[in-house]
FIMI-30734 format. One record per atom (N, C-alpha, C, O): residue number from 0; atom name; y, x, z; residue in three letters. Coordinates in pm, 1 decimal. Each point is the difference from the previous one (the first is absolute). Example, Ala and Ser with C-alpha at 12.3 -4.5 7.8 and 13.67 -1.06 7.14 Angstrom:
2
VEXRO pos site       py       px       pz code
VEXRO   0    N   -569.0   1319.0    780.0  ALA
VEXRO   0   CA    119.0    -89.0      0.0  ALA
VEXRO   0    C    120.0     90.0      0.0  ALA
VEXRO   0    O     -1.9    103.6     66.5  ALA
VEXRO   1    N    106.9   -138.6   -138.5  SER
VEXRO   1   CA    119.0     82.0      6.0  SER
VEXRO   1    C    109.0    -77.0     73.0  SER
VEXRO   1    O    110.8     50.9     16.9  SER
//
This chain:
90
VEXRO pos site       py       px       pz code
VEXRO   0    N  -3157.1   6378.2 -12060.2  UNK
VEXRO   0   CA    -35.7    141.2     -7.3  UNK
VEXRO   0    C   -136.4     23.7     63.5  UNK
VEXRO   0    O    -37.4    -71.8     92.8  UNK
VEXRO   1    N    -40.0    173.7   -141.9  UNK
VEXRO   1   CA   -156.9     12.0     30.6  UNK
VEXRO   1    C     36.5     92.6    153.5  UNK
VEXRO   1    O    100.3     69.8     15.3  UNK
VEXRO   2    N   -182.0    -86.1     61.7  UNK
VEXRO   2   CA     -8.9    100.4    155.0  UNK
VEXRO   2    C    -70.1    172.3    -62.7  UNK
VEXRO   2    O    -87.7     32.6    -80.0  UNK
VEXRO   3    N    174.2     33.4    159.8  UNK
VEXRO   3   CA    -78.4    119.2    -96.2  UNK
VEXRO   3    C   -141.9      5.5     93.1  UNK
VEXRO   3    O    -12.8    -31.7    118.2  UNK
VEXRO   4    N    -85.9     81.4   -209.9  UNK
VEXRO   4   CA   -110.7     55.0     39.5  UNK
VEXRO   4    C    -29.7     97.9    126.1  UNK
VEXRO   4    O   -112.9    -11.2     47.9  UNK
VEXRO   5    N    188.8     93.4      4.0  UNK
VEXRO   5   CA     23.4     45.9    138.5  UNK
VEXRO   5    C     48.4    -61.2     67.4  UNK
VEXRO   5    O      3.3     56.1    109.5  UNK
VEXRO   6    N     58.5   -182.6   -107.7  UNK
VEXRO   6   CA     20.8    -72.0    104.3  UNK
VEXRO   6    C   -107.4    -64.8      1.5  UNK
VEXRO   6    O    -59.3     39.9    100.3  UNK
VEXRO   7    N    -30.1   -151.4   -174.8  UNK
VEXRO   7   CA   -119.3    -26.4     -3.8  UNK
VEXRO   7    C    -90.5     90.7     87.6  UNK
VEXRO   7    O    -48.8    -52.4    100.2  UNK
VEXRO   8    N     23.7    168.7   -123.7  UNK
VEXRO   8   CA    -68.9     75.2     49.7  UNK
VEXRO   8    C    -23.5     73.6    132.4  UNK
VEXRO   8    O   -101.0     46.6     52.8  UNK
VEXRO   9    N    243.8    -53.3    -14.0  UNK
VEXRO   9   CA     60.7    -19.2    149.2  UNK
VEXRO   9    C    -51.3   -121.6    102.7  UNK
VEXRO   9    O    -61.4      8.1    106.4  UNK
VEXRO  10    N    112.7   -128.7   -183.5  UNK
VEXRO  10   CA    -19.0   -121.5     53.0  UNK
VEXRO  10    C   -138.3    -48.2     37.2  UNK
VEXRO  10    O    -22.1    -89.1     82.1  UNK
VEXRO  11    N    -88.2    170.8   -164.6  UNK
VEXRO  11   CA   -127.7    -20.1    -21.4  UNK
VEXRO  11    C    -66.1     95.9     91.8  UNK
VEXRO  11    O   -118.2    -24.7     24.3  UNK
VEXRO  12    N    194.9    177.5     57.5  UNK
VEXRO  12   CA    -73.6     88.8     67.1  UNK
VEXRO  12    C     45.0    -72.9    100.3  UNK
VEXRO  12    O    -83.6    -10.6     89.8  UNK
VEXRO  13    N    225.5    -66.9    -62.1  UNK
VEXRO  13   CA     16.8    -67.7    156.7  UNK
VEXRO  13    C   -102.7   -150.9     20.9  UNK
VEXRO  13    O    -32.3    -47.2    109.0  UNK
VEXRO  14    N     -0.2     -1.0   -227.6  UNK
VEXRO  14   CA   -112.4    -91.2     25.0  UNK
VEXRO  14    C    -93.0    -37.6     47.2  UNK
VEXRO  14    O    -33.9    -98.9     65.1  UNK
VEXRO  15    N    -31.1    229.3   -120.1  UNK
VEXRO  15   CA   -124.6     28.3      2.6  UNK
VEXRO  15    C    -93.6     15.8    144.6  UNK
VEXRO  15    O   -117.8    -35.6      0.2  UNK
VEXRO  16    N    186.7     95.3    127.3  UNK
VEXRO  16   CA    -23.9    -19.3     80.3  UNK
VEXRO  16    C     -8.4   -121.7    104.0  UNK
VEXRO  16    O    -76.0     -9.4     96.4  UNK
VEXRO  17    N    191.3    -98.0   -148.2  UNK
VEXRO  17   CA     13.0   -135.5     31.0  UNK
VEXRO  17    C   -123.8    -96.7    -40.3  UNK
VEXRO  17    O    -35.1   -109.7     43.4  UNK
VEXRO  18    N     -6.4    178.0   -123.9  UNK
VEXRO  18   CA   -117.5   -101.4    -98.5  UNK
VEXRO  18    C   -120.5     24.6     71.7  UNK
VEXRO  18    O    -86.8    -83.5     25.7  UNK
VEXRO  19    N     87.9    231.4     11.6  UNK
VEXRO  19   CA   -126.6     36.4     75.2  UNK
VEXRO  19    C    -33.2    -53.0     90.7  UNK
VEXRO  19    O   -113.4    -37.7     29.4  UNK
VEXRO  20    N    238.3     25.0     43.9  UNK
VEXRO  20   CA    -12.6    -67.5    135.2  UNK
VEXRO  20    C    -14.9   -149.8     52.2  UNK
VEXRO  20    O      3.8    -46.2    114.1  UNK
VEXRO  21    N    -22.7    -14.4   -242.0  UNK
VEXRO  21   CA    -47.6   -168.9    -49.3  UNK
VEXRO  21    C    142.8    -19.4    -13.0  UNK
VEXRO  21    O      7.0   -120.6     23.7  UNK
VEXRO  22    N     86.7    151.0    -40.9  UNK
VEXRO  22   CA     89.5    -75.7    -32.0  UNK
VEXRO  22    C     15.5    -90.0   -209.9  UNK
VEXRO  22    O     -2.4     45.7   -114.2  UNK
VEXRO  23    N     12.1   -138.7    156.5  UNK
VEXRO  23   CA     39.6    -58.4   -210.4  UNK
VEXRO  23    C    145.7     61.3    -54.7  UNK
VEXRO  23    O    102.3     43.6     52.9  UNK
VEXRO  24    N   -141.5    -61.0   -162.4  UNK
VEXRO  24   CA    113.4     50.3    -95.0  UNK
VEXRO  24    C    121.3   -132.1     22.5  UNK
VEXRO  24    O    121.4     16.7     12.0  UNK
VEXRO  25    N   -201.0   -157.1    -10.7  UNK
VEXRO  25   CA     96.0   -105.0    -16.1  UNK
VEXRO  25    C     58.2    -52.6    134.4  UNK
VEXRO  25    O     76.8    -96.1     -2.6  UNK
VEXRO  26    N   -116.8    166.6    140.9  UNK
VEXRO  26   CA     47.5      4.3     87.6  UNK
VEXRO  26    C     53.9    131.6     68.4  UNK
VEXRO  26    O    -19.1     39.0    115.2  UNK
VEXRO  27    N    113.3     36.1   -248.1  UNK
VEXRO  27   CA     16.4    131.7     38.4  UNK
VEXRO  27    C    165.6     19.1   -105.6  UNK
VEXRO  27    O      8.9     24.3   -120.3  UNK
VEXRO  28    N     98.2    -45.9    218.4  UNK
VEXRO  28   CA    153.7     22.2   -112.5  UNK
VEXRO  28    C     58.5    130.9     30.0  UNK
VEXRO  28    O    -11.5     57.8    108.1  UNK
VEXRO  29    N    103.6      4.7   -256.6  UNK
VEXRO  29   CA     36.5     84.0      5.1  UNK
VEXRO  29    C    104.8     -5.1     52.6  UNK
VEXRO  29    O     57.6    -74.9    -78.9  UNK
VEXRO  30    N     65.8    114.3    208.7  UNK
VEXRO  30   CA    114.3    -61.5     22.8  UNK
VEXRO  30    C    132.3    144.7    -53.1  UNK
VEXRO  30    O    -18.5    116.7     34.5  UNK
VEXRO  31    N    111.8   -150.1    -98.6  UNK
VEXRO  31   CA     50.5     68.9    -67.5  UNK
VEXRO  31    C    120.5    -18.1    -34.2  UNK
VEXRO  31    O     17.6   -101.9    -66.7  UNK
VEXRO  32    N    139.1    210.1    104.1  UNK
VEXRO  32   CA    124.3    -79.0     35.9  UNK
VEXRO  32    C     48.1    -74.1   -181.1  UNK
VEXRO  32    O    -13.9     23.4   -120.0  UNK
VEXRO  33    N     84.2   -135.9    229.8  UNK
VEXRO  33   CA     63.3   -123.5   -100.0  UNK
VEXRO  33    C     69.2     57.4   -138.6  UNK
VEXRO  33    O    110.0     55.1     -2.8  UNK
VEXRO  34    N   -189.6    -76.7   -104.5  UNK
VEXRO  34   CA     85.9     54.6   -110.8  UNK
VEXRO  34    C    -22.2     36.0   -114.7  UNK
VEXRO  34    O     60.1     -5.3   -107.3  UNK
VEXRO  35    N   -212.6     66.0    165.5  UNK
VEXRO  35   CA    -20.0    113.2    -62.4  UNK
VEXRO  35    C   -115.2    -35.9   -145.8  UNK
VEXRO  35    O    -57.8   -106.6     21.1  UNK
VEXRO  36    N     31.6    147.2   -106.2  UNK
VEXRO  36   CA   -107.7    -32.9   -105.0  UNK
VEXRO  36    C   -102.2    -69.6     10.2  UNK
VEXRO  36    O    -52.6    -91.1    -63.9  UNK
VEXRO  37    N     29.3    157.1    168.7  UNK
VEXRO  37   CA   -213.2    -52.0     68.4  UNK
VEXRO  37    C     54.3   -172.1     35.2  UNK
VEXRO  37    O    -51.9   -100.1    -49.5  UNK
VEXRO  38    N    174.9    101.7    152.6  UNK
VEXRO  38   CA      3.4   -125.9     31.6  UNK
VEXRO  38    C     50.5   -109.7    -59.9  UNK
VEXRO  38    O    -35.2   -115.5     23.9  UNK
VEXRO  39    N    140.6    159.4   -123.4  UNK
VEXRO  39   CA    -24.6    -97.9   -129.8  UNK
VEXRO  39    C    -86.8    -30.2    -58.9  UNK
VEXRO  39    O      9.1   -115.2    -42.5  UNK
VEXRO  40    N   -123.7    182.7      9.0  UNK
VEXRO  40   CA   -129.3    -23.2    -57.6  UNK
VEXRO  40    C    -42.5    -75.0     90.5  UNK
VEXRO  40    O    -15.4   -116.8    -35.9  UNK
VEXRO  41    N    -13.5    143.9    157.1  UNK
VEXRO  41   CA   -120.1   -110.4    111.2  UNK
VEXRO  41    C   -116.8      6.7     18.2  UNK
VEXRO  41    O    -68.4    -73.7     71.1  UNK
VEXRO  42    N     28.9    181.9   -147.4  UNK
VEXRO  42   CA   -124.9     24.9     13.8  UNK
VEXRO  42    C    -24.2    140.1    -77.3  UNK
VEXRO  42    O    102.9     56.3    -37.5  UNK
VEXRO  43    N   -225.8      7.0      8.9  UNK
VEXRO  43   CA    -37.5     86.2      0.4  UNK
VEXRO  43    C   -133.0     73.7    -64.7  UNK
VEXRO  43    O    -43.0     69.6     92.0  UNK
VEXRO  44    N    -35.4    -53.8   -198.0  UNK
VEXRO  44   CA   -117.3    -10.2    -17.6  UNK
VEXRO  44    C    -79.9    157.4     43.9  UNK
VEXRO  44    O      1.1    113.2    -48.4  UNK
VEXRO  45    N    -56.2   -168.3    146.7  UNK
VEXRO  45   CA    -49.0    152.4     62.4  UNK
VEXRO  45    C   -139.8     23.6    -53.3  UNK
VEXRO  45    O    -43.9    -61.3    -97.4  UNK
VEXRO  46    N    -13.6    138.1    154.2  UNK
VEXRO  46   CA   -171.6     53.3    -36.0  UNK
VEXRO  46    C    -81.8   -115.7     94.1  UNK
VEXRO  46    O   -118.7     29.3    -14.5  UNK
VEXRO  47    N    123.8    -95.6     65.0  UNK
VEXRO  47   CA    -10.6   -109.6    161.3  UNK
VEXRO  47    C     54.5   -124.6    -91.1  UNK
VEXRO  47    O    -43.4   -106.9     43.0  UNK
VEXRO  48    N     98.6     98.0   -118.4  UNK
VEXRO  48   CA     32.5   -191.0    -30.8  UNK
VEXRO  48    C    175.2     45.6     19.0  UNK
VEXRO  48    O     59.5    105.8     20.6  UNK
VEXRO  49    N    -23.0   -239.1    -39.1  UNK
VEXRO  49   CA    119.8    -28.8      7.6  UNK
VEXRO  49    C    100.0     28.2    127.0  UNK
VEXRO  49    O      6.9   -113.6     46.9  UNK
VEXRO  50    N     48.7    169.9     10.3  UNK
VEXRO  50   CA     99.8     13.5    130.7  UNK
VEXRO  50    C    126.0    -46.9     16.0  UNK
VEXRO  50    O     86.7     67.2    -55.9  UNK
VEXRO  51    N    -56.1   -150.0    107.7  UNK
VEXRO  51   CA    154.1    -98.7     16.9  UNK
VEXRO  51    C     83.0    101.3     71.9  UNK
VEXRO  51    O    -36.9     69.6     94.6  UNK
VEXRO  52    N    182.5    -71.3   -166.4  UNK
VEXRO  52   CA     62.6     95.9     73.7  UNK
VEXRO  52    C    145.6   -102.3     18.2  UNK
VEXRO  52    O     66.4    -67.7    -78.6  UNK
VEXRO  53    N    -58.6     97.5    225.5  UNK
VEXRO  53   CA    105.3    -93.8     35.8  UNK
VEXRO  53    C    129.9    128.3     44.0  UNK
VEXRO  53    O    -22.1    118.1     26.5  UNK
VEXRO  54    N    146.0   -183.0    -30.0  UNK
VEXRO  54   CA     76.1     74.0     34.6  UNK
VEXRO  54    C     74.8    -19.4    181.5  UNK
VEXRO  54    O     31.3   -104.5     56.9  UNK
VEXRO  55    N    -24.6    210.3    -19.5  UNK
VEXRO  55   CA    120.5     18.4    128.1  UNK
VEXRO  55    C    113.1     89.6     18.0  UNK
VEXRO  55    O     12.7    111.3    -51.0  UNK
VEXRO  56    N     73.7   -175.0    134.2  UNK
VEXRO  56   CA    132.6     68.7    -23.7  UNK
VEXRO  56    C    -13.2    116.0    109.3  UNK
VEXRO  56    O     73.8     98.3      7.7  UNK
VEXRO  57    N   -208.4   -136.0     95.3  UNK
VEXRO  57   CA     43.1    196.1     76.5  UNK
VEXRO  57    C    -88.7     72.7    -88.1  UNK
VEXRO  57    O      2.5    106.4     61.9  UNK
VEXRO  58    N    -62.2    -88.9   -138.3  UNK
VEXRO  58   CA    -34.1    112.2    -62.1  UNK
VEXRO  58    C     33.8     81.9   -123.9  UNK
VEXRO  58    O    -13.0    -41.6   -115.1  UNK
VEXRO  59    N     54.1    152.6    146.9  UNK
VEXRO  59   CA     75.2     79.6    -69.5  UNK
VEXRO  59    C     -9.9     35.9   -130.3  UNK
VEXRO  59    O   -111.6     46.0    -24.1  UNK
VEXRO  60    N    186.8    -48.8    -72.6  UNK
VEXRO  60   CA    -51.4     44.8   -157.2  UNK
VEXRO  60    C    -57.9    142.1     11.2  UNK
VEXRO  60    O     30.6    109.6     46.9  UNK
VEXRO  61    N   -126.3   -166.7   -112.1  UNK
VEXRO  61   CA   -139.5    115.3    -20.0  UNK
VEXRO  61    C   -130.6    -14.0     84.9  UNK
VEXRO  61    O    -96.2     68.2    -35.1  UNK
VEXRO  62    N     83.6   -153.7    148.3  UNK
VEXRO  62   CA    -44.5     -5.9     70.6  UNK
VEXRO  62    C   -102.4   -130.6    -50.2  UNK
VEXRO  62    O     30.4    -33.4   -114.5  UNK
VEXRO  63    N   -118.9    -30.6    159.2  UNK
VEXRO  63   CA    -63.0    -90.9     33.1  UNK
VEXRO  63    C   -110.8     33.0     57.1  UNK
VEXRO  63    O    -46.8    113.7      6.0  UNK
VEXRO  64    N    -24.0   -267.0     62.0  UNK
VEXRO  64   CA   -150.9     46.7     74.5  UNK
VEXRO  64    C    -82.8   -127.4    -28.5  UNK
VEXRO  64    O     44.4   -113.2    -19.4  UNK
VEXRO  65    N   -190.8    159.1     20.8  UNK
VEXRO  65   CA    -82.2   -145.9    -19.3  UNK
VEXRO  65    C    -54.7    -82.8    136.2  UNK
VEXRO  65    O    -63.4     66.3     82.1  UNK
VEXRO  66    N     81.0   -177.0    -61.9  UNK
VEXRO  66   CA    -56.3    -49.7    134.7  UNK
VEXRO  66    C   -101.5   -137.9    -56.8  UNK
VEXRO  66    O     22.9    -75.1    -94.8  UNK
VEXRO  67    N   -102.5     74.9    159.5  UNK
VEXRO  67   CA    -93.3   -115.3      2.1  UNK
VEXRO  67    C     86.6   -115.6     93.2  UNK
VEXRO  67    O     71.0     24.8     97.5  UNK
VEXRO  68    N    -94.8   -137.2   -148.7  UNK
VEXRO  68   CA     34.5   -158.4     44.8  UNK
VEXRO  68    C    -22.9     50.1    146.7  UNK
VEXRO  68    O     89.0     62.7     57.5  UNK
VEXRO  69    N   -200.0    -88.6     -1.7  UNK
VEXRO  69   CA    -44.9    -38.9    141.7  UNK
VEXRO  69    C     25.8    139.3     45.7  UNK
VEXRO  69    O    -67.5      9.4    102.5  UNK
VEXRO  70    N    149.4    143.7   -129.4  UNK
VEXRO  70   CA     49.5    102.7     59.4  UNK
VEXRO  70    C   -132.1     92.4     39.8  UNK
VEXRO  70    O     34.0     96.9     67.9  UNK
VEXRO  71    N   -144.0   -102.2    -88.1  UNK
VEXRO  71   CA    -89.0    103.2     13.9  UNK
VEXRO  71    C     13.8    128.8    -74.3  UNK
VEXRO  71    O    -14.7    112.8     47.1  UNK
VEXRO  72    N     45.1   -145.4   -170.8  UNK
VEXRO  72   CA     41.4    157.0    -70.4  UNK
VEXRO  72    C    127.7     10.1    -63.2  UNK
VEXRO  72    O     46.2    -84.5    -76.7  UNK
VEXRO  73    N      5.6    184.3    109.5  UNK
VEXRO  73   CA    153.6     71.4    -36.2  UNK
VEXRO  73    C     -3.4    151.2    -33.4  UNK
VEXRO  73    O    -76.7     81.5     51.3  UNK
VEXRO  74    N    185.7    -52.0   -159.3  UNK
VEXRO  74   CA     18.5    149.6    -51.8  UNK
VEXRO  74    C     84.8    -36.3    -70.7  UNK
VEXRO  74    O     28.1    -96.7    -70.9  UNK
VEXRO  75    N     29.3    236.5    115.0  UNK
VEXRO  75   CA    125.7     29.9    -60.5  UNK
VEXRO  75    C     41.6     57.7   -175.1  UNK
VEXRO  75    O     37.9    117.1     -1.4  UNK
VEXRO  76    N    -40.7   -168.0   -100.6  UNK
VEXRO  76   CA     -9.3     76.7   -154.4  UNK
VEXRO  76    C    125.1     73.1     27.1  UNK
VEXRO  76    O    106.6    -45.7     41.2  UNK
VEXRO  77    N   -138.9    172.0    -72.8  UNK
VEXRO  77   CA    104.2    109.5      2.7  UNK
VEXRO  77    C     18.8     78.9   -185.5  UNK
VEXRO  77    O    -88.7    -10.0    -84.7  UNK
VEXRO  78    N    144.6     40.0     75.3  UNK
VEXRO  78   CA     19.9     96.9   -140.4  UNK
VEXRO  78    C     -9.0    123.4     42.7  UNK
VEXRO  78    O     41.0     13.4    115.3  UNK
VEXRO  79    N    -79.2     80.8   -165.6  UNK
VEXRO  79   CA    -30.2    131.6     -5.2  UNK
VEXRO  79    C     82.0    104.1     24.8  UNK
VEXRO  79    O    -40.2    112.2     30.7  UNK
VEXRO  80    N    175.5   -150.1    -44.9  UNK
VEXRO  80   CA    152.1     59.2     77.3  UNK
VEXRO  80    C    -31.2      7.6    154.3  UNK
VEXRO  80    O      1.0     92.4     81.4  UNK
VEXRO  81    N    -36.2   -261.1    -72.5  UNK
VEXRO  81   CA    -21.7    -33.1    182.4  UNK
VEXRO  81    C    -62.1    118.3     32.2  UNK
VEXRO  81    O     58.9     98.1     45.4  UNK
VEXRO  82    N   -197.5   -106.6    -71.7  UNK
VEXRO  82   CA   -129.2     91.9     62.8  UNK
VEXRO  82    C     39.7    120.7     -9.9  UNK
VEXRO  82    O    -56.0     82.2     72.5  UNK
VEXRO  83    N    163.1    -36.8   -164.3  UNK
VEXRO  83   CA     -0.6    139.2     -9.8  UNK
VEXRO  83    C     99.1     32.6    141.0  UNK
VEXRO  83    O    -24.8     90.4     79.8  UNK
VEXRO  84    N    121.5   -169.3    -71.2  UNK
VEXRO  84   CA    102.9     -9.9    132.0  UNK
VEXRO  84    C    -50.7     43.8     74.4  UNK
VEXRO  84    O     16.5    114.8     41.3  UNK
VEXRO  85    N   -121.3   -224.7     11.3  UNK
VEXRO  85   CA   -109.5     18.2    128.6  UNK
VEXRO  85    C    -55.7    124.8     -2.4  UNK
VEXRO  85    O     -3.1     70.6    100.8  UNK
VEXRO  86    N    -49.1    -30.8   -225.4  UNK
VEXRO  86   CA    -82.0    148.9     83.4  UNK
VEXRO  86    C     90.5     90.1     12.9  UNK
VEXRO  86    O    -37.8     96.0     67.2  UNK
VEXRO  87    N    193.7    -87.5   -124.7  UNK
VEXRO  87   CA     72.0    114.4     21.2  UNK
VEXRO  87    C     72.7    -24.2    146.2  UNK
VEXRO  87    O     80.0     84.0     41.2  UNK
VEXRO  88    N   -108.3   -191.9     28.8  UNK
VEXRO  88   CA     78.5    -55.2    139.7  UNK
VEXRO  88    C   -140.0     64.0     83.2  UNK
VEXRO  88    O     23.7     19.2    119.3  UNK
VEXRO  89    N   -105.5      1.5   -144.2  UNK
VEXRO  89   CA   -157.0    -16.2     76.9  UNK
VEXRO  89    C     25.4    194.1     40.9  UNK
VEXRO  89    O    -86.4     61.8     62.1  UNK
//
């Protein structure tokens, strides 16, 4: 199955700041709970190159985040439900 285009586009606004900050695309995984589409696939074709997405069992369906190998850059990919949560908790 194809990734929809807003998730792409998501995945690509949480990037983007990682990239700035010298981090690589090929030293940069999406981590994302065990199961799910993205992590059957294994990868990812973003606006940045290719992104490996590995799976873990603490993170929650719906959830994932991108971290660089050597841990300099991390963020959290949220869906648009999330963010809306947050500003009505704020």
């Amino acid at each position: 199955m194809a990734i929809s285009p807003k998730v792409i586009q998501l995945i690509d606004q949480k990037l983007a700041p990682l990239i700035r900050t010298g981090c690589r695309i090929d030293q940069i995984k999406m981590v994302c709970a065990a199961g799910t589409e993205l992590v059957q696939q294994g990868s990812v074709e973003t606006g940045f190159g290719k992104l490996r997405v590995e799976p873990s069992n603490f993170v929650p369906q719906g959830k994932s985040y991108l971290i660089e190998d050597r841990y300099r850059g991390f963020t959290w990919v949220r869906n648009s439900k999330d963010k809306q949560s947050e500003d009505e908790r704020s």
